[in-house]
C-alpha positions in Angstrom: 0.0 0.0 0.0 1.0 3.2 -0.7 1.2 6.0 2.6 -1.2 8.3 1.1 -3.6 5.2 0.5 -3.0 4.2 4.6 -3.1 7.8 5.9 -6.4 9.2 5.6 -6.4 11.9 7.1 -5.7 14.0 10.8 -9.0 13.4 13.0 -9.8 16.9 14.8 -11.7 16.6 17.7 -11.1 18.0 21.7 -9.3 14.5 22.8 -7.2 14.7 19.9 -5.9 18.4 20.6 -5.3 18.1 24.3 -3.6 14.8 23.4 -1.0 16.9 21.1 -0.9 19.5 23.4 -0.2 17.3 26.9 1.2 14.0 25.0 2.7 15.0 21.2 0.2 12.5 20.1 -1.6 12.9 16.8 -4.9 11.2 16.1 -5.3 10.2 12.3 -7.7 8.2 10.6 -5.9 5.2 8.9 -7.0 2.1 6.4 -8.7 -0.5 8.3 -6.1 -3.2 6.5 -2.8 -1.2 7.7 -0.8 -2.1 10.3 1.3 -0.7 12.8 4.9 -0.5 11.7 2.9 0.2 8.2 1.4 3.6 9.9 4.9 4.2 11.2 7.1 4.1 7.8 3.6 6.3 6.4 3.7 8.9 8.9 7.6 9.2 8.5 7.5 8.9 4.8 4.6 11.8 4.4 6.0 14.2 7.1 10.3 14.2 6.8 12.0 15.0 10.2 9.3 13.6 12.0 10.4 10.5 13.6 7.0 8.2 15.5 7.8 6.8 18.8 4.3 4.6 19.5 1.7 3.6 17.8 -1.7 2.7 19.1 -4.5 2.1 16.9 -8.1 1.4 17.5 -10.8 0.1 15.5 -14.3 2.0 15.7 -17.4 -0.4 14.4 -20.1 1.4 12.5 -23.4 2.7 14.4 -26.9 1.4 13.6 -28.6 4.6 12.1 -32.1 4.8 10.8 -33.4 7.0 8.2 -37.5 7.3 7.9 -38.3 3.9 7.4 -34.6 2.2 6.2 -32.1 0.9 9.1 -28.4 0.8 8.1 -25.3 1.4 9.7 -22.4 4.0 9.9 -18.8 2.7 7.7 -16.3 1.2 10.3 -12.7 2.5 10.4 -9.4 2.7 12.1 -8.0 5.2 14.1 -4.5 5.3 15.4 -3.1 8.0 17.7 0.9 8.5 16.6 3.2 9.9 19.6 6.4 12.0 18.0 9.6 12.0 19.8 9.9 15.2 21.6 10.7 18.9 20.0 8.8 17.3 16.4 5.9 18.4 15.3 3.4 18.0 12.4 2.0 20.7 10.7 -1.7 19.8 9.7 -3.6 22.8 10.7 -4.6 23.3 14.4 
């Protein structure tokens, strides 16, 4: 796979920026096939000088939703929350 295929994109919610701002964690939103030292190498390999010190990823099931008379669910995905070493940083807008 190629890294912009497993990184999907920086998740921005209030956990994930008082994470960064306590832990230099980013959250991201990851493929649901990639692994760990996969999201590593990507993270590394999309943002130079960065190097990832942990890795914990997480997968989120989709929620049951209903709309008028139709039931169907929410799509499932991956998360994984990438600490930096510290004095790096990643520039992705907040």
């Amino acid at each position: 796979m190629d890294s912009r295929q497993i990184v999907i994109g920086p998740l921005h919610t209030e956990k994930s920026v008082d994470d960064l701002r306590a832990n230099n964690a980013y959250h991201f939103e990851v493929n649901t096939r990639a692994t760990k030292s996969q999201i590593r190498h990507a993270i590394e390999e999309l943002f130079p000088g960065c190097r990832v010190v942990d890795v914990r990823t997480m997968s989120v099931k989709g929620k049951r939703r209903r709309v008028r008379f139709s039931v169907g669910t929410t799509r499932e995905r991956k998360k994984a929350i990438v600490k930096l070493r510290p004095g790096d940083t990643i520039d992705i807008g907040y």
